[in-house]
DRENMARFI-434795 format. One record per residue: residue number from 1; residue in one letter; x, y, z negated of N, C-alpha, C in turn. Coordinates in steps of 0.02 Angstrom, whole numbers, plus 50000, padded with zeros to 5 digits. Each point is the difference from the previous one (the first is absolute). Example, Ala and Ser with C-alpha at 12.3 -4.5 7.8 and 13.67 -1.06 7.14 Angstrom:
2
<r><seq>1</seq><type>A</type><n_x>50660</n_x><n_y>49716</n_y><n_z>49610</n_z><ca_x>49955</ca_x><ca_y>50059</ca_y><ca_z>50000</ca_z><c_x>50045</c_x><c_y>50060</c_y><c_z>50000</c_z></r>
<r><seq>2</seq><type>S</type><n_x>49982</n_x><n_y>50053</n_y><n_z>50036</n_z><ca_x>50042</ca_x><ca_y>50059</ca_y><ca_z>49997</ca_z><c_x>49961</c_x><c_y>50055</c_y><c_z>49963</c_z></r>
END
This chain:
105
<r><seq>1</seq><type>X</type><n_x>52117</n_x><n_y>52836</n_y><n_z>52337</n_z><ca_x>50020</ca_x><ca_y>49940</ca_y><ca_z>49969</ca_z><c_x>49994</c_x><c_y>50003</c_y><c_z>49924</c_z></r>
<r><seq>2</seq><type>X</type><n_x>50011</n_x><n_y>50045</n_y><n_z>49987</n_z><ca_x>49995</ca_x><ca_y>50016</ca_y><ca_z>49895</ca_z><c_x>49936</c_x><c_y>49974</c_y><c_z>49994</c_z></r>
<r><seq>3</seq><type>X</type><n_x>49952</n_x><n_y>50013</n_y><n_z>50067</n_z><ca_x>49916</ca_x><ca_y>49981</ca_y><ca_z>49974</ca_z><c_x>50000</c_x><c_y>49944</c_y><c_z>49997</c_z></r>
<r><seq>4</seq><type>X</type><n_x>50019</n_x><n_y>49965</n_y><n_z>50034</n_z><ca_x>50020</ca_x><ca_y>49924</ca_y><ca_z>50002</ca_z><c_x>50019</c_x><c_y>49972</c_y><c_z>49939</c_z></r>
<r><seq>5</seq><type>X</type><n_x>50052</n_x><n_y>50009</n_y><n_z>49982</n_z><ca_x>50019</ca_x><ca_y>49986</ca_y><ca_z>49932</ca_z><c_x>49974</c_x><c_y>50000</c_y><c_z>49933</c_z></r>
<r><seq>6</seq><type>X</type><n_x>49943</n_x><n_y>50076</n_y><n_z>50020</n_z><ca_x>49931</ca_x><ca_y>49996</ca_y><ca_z>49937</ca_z><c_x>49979</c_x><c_y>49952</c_y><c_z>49999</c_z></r>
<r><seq>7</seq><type>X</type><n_x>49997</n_x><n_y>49962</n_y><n_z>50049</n_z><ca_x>49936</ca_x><ca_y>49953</ca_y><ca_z>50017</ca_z><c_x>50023</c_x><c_y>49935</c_y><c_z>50008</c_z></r>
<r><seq>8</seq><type>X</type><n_x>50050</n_x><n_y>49980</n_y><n_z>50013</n_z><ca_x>50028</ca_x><ca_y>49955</ca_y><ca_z>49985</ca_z><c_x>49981</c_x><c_y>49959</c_y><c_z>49916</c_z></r>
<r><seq>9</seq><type>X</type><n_x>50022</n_x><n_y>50022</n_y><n_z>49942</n_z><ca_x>49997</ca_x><ca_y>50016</ca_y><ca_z>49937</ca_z><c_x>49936</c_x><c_y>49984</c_y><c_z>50002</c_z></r>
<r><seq>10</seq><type>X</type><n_x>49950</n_x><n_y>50047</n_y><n_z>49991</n_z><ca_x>49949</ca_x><ca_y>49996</ca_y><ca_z>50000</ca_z><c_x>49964</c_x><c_y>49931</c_y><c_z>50042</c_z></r>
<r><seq>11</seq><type>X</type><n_x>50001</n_x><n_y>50018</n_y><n_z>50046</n_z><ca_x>49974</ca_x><ca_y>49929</ca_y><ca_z>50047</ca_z><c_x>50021</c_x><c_y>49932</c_y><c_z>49970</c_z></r>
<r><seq>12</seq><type>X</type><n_x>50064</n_x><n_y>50000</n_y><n_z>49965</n_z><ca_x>50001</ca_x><ca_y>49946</ca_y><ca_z>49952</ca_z><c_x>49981</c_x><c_y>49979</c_y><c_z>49958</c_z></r>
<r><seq>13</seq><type>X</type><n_x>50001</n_x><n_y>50069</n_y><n_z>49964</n_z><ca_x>49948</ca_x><ca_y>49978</ca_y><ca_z>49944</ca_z><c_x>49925</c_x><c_y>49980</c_y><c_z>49991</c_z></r>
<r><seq>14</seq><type>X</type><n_x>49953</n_x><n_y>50047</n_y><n_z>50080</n_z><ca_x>49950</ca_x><ca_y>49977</ca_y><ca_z>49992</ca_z><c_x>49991</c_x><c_y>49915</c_y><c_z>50040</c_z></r>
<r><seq>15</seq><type>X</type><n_x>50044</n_x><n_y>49995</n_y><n_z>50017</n_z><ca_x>50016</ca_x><ca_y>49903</ca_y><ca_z>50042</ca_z><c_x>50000</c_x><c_y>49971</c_y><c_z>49931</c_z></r>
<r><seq>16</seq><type>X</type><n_x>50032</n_x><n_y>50035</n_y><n_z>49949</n_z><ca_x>50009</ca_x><ca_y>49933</ca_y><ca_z>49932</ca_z><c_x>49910</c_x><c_y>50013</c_y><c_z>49964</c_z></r>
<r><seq>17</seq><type>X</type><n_x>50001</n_x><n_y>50058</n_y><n_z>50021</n_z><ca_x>49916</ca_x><ca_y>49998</ca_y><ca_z>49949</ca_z><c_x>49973</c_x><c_y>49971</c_y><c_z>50055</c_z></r>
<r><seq>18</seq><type>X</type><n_x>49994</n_x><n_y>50009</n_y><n_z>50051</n_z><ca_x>49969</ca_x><ca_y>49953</ca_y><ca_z>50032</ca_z><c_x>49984</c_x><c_y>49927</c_y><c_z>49999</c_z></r>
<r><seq>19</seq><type>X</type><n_x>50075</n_x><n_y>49966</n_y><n_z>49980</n_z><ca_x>50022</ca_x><ca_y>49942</ca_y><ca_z>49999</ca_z><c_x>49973</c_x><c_y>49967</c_y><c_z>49932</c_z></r>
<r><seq>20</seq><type>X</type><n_x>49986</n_x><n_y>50046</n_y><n_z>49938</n_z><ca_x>49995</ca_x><ca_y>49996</ca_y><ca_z>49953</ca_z><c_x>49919</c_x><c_y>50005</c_y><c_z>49988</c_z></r>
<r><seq>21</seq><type>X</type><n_x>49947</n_x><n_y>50022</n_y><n_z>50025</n_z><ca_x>49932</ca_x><ca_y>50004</ca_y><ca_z>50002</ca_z><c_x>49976</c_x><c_y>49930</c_y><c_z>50040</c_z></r>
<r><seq>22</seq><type>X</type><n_x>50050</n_x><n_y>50014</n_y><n_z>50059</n_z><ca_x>49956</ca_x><ca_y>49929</ca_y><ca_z>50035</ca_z><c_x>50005</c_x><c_y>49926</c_y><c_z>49922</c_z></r>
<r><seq>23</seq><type>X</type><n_x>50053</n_x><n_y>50009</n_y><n_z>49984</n_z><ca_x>50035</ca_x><ca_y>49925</ca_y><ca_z>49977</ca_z><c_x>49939</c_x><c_y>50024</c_y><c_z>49939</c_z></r>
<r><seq>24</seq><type>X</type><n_x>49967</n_x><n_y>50040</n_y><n_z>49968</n_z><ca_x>49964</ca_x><ca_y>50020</ca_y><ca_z>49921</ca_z><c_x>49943</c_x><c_y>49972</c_y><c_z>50065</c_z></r>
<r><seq>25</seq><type>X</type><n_x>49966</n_x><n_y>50024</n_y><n_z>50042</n_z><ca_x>49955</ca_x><ca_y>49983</ca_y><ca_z>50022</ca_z><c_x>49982</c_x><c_y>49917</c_y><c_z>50017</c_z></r>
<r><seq>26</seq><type>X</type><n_x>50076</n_x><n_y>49981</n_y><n_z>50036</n_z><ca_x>49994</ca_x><ca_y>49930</ca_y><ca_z>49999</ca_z><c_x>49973</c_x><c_y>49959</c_y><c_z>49924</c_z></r>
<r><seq>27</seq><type>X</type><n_x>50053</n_x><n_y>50018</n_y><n_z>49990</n_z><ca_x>49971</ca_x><ca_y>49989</ca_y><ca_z>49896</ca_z><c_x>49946</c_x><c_y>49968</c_y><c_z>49986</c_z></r>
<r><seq>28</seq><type>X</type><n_x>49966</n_x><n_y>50079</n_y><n_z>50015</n_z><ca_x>49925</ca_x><ca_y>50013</ca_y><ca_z>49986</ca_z><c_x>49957</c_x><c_y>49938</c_y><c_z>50026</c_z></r>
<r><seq>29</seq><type>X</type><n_x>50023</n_x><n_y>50003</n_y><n_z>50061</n_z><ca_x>49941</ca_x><ca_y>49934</ca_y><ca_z>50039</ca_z><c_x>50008</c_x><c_y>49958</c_y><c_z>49975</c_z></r>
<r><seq>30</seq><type>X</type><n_x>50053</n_x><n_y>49963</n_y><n_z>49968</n_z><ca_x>50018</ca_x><ca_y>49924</ca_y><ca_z>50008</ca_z><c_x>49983</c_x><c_y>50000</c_y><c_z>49923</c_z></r>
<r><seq>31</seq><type>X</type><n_x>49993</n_x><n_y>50025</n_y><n_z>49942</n_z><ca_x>49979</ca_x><ca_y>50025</ca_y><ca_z>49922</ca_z><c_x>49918</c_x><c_y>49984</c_y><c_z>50049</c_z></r>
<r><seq>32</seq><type>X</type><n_x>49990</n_x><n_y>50029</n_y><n_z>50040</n_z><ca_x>49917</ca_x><ca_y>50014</ca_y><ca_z>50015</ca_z><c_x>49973</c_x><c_y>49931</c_y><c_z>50016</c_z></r>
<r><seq>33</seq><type>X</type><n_x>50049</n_x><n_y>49988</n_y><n_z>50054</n_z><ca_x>50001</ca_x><ca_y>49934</ca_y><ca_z>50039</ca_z><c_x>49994</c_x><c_y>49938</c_y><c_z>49947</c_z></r>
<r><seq>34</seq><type>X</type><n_x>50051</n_x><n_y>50006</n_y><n_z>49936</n_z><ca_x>50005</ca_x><ca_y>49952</ca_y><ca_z>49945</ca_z><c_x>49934</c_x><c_y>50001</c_y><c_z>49987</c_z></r>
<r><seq>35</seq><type>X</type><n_x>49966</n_x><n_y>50055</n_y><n_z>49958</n_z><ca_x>49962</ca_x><ca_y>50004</ca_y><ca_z>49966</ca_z><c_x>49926</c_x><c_y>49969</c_y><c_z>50037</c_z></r>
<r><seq>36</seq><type>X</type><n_x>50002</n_x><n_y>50003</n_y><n_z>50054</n_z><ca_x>49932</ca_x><ca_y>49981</ca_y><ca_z>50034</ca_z><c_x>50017</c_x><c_y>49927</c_y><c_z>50030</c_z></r>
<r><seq>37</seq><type>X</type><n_x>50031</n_x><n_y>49962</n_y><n_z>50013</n_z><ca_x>50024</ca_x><ca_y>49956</ca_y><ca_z>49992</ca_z><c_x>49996</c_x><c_y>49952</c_y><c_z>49923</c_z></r>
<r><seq>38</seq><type>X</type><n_x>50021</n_x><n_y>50026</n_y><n_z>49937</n_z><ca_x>49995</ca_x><ca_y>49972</ca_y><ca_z>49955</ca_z><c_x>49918</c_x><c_y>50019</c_y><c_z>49975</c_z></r>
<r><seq>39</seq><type>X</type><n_x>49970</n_x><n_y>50039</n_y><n_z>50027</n_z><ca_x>49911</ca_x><ca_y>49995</ca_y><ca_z>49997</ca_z><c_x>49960</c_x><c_y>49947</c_y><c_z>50032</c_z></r>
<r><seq>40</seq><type>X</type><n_x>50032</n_x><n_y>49979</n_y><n_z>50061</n_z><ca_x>49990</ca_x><ca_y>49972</ca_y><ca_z>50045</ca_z><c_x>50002</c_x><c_y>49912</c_y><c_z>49974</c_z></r>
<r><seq>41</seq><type>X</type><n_x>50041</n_x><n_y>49995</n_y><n_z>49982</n_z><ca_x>50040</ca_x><ca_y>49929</ca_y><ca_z>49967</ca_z><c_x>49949</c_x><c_y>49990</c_y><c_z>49926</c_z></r>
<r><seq>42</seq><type>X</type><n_x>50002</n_x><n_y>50063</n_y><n_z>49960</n_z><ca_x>49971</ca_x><ca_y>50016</ca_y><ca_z>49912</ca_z><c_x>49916</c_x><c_y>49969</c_y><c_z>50039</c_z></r>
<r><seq>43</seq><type>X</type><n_x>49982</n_x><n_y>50021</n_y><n_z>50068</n_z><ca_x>49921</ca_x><ca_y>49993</ca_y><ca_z>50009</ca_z><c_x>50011</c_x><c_y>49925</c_y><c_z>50019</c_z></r>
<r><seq>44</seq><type>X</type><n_x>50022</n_x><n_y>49977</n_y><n_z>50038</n_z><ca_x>50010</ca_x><ca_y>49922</ca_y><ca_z>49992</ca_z><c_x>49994</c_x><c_y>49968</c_y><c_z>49959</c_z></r>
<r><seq>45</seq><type>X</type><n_x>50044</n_x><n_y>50005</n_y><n_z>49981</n_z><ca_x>50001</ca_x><ca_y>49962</ca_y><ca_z>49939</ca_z><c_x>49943</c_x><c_y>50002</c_y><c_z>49941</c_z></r>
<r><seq>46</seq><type>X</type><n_x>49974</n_x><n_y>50046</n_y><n_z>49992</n_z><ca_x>49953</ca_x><ca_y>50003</ca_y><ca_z>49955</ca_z><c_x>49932</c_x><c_y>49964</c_y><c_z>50020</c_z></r>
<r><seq>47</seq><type>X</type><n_x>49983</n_x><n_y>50002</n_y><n_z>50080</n_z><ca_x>49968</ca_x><ca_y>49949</ca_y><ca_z>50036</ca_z><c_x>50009</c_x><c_y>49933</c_y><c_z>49988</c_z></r>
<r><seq>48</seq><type>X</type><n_x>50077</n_x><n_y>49998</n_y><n_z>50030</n_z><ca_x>49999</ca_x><ca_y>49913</ca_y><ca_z>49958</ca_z><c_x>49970</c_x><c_y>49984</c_y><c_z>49944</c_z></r>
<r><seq>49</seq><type>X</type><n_x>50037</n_x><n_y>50055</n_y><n_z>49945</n_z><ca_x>49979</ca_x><ca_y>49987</ca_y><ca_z>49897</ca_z><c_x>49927</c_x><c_y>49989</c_y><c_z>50025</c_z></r>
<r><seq>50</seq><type>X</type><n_x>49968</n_x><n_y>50037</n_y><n_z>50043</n_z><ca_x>49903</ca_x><ca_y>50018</ca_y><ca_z>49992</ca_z><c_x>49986</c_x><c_y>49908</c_y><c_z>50008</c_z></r>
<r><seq>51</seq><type>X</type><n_x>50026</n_x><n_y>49982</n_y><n_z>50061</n_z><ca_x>49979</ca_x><ca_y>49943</ca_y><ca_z>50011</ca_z><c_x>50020</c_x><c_y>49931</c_y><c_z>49954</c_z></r>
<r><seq>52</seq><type>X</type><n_x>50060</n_x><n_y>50015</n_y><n_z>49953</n_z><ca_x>50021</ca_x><ca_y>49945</ca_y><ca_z>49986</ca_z><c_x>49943</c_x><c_y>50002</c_y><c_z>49953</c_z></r>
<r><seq>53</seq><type>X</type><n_x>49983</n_x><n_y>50070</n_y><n_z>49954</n_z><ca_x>49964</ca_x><ca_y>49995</ca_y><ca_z>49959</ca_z><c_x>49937</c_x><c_y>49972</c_y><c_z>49999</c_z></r>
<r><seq>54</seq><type>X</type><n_x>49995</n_x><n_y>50020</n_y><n_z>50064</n_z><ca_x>49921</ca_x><ca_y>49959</ca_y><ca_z>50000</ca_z><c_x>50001</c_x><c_y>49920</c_y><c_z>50031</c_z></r>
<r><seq>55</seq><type>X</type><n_x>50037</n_x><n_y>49987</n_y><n_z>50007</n_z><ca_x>50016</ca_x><ca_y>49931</ca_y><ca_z>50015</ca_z><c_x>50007</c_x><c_y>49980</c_y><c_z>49940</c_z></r>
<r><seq>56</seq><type>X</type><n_x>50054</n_x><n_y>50003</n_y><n_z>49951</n_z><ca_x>50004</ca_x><ca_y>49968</ca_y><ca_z>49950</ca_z><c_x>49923</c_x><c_y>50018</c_y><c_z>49941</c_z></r>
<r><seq>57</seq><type>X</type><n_x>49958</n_x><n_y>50036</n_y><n_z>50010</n_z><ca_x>49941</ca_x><ca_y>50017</ca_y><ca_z>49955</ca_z><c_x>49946</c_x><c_y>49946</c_y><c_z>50035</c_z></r>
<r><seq>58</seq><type>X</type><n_x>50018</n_x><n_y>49967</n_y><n_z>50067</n_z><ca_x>49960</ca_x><ca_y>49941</ca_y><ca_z>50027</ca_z><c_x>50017</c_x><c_y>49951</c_y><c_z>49977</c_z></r>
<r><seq>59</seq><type>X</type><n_x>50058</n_x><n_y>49983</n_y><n_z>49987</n_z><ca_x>50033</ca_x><ca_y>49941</ca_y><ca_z>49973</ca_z><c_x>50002</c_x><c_y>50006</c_y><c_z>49948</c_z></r>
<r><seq>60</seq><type>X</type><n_x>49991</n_x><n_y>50052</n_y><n_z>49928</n_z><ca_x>49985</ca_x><ca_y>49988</ca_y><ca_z>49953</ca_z><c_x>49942</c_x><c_y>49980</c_y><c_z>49981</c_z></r>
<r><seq>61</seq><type>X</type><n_x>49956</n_x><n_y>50032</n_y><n_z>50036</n_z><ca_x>49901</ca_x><ca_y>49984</ca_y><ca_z>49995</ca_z><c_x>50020</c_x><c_y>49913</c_y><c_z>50015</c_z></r>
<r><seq>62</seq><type>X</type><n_x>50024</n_x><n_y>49987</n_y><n_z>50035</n_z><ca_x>50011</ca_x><ca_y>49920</ca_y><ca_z>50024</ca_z><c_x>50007</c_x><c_y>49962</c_y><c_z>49951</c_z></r>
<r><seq>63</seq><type>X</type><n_x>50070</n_x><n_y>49999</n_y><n_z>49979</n_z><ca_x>50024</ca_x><ca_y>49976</ca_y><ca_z>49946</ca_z><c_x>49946</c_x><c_y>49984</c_y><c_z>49934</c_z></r>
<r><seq>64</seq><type>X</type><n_x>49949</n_x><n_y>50099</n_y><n_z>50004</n_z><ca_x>49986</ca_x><ca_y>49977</ca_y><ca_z>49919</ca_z><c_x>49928</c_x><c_y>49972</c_y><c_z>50034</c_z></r>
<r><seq>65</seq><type>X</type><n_x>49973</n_x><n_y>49998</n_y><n_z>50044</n_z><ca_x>49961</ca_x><ca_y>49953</ca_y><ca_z>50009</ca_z><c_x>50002</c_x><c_y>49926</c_y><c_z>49980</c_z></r>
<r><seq>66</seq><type>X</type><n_x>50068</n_x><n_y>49973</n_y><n_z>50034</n_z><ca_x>50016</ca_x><ca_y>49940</ca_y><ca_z>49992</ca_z><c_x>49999</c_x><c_y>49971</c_y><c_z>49941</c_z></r>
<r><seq>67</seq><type>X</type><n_x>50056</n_x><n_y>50062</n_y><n_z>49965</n_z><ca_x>49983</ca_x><ca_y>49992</ca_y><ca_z>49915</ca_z><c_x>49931</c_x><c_y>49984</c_y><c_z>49978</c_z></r>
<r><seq>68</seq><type>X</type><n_x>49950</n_x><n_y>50041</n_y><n_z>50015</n_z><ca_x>49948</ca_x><ca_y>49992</ca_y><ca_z>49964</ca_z><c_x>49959</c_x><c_y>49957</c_y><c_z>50012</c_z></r>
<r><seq>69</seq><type>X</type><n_x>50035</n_x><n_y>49943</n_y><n_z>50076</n_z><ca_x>49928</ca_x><ca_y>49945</ca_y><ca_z>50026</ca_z><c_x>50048</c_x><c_y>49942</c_y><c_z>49942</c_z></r>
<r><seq>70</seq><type>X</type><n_x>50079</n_x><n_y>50004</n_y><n_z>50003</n_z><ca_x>50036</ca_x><ca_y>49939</ca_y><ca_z>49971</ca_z><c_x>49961</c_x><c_y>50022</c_y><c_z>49948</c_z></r>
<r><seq>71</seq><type>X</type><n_x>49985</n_x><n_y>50062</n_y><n_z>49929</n_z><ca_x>50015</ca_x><ca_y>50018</ca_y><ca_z>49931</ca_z><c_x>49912</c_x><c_y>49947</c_y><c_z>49987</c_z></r>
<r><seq>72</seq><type>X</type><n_x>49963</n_x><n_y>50003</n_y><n_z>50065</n_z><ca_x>49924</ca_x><ca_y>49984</ca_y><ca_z>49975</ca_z><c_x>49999</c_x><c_y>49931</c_y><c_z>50026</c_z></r>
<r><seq>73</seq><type>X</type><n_x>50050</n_x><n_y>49956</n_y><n_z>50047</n_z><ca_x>50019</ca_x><ca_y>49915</ca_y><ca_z>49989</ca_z><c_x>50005</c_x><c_y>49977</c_y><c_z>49958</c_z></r>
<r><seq>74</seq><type>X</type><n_x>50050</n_x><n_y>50043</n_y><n_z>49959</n_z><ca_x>50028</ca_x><ca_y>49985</ca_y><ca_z>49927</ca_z><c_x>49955</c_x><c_y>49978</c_y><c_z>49958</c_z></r>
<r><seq>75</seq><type>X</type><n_x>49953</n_x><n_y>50067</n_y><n_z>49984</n_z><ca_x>49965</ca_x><ca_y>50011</ca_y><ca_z>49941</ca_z><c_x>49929</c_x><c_y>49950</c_y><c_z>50009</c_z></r>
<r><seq>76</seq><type>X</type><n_x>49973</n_x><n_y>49975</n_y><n_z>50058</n_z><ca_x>49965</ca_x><ca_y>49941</ca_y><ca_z>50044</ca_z><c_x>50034</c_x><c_y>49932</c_y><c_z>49957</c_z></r>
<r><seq>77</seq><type>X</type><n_x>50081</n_x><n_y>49979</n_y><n_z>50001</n_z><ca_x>50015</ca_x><ca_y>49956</ca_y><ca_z>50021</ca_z><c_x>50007</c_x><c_y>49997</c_y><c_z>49896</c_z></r>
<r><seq>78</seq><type>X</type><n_x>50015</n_x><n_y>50075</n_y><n_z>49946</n_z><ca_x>50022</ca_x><ca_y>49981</ca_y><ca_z>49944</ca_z><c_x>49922</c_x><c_y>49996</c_y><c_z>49967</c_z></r>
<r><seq>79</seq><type>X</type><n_x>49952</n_x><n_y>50028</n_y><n_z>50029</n_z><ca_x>49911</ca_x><ca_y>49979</ca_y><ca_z>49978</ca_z><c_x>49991</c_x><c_y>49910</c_y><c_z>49997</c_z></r>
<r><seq>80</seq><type>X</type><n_x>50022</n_x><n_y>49991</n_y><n_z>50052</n_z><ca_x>49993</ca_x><ca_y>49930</ca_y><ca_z>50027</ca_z><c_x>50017</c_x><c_y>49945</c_y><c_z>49956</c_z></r>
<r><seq>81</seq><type>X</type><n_x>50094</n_x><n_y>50035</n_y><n_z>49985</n_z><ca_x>50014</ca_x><ca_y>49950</ca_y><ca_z>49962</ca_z><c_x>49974</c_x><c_y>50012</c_y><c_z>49908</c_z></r>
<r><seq>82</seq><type>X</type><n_x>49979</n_x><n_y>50033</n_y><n_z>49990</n_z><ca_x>49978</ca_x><ca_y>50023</ca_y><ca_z>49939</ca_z><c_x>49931</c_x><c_y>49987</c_y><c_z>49976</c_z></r>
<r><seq>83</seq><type>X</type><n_x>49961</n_x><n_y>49977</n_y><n_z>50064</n_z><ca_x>49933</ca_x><ca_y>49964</ca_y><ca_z>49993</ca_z><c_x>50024</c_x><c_y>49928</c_y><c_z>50010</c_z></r>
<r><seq>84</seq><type>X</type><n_x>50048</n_x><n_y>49988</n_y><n_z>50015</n_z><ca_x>50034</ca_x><ca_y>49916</ca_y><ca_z>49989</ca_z><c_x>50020</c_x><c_y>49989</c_y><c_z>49956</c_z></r>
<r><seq>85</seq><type>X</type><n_x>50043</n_x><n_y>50037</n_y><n_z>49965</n_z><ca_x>50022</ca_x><ca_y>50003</ca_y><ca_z>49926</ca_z><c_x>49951</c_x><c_y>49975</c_y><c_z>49948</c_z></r>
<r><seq>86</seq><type>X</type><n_x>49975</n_x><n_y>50062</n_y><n_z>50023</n_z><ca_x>49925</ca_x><ca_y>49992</ca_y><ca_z>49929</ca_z><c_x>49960</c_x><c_y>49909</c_y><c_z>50009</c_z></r>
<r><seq>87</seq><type>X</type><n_x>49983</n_x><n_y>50005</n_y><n_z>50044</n_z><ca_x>49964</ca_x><ca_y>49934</ca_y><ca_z>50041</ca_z><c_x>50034</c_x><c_y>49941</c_y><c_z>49955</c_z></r>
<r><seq>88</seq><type>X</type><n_x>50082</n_x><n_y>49999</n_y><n_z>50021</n_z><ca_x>50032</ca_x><ca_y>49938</ca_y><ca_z>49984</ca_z><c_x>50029</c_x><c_y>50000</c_y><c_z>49912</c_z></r>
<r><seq>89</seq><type>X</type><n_x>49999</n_x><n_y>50077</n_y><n_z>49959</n_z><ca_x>49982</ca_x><ca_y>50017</ca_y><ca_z>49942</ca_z><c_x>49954</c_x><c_y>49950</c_y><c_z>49950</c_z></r>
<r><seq>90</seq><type>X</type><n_x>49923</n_x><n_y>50015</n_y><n_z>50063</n_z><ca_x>49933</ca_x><ca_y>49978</ca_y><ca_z>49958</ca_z><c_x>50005</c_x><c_y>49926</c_y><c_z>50011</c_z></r>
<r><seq>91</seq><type>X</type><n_x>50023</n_x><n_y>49975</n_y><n_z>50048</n_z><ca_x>50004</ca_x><ca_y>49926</ca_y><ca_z>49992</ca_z><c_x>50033</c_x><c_y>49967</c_y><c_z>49972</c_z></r>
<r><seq>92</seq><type>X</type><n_x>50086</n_x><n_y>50031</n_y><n_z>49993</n_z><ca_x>50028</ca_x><ca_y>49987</ca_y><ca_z>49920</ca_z><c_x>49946</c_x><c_y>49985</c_y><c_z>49924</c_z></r>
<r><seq>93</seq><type>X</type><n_x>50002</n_x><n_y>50064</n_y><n_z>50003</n_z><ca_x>49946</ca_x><ca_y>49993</ca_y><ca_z>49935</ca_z><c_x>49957</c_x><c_y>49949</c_y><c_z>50008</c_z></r>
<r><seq>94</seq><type>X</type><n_x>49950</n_x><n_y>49990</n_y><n_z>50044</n_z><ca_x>49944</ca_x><ca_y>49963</ca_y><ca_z>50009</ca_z><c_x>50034</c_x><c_y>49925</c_y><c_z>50005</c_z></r>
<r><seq>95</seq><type>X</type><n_x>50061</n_x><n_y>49987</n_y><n_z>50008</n_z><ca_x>50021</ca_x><ca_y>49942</ca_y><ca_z>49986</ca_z><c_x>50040</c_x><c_y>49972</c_y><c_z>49933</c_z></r>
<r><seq>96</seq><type>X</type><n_x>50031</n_x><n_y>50076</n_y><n_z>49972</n_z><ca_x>50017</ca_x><ca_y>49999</ca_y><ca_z>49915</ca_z><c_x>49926</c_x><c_y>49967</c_y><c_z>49983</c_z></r>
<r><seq>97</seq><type>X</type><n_x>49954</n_x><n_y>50055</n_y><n_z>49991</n_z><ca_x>49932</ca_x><ca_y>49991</ca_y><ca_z>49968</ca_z><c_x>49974</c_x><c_y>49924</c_y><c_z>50003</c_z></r>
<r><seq>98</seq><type>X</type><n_x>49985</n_x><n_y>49972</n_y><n_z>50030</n_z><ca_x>49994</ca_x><ca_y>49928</ca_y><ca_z>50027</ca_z><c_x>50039</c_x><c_y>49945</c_y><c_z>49961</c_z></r>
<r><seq>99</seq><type>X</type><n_x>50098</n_x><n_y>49999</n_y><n_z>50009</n_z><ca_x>50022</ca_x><ca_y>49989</ca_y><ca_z>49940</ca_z><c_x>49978</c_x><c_y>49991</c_y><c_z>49945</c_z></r>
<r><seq>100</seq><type>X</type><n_x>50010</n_x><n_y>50067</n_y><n_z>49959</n_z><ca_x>49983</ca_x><ca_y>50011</ca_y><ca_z>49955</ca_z><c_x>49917</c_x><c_y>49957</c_y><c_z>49998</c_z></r>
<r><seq>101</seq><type>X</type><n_x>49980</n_x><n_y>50029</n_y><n_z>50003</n_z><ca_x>49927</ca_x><ca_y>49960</ca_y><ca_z>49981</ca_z><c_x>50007</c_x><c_y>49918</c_y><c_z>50010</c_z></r>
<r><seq>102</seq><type>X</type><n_x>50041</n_x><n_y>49991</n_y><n_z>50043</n_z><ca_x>50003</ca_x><ca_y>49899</ca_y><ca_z>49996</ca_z><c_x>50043</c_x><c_y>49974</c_y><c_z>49920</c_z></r>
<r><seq>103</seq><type>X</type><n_x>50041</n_x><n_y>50045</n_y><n_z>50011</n_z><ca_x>50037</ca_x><ca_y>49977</ca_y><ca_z>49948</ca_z><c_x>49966</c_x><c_y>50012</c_y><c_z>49923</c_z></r>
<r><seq>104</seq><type>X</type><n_x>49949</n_x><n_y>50046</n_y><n_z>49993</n_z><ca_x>49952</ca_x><ca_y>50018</ca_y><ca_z>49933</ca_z><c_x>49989</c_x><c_y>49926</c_y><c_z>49986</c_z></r>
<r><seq>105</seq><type>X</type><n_x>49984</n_x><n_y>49996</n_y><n_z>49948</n_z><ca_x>49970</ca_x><ca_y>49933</ca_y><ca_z>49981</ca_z><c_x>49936</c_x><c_y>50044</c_y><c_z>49965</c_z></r>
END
């Protein structure tokens, strides 16, 4: 029975290291488990970013397209009026001039 009693002691103690490795080991996985998990999620997501990015680099090409068919309406529509300008300019004058010359004696 004294042998018993060695072992008792002992047998306890190696039950708490026991108890105490599993729970460091558990640890371990679920730190492991986190970590590959938050790789998992970090790779997602960066998929999404991939796609939004290139979605929104379609819709910018869009946009400055648009920009640039409105920017050349514009510049169509301020030619236009600027060859009207001049036009209704020279017929001013050409109707001063006229004036003037009736009224010369």
């Amino acid at each position: 029975m004294h042998d018993n009693e060695n072992r008792g002691p002992l047998r306890e103690e190696w039950h708490k290291a026991k108890v105490f490795s599993i729970a460091h080991l558990m640890a371990t996985l679920l730190v492991i488990a986190g970590g590959v998990g938050f790789v998992y999620v970090f790779g997602q997501e960066f998929g999404v970013m991939k796609n939004d990015v290139a979605r929104n680099k379609v819709e910018i090409k869009s946009i400055q397209d648009g920009q640039l068919a409105r920017d050349n309406r514009l510049n169509e529509k301020l030619s236009g009026m600027r060859v009207e300008q001049k036009r209704d300019l020279q017929r001013i004058e050409d109707k001063l001039d006229r004036l003037i010359e009736r009224d010369m004696p």
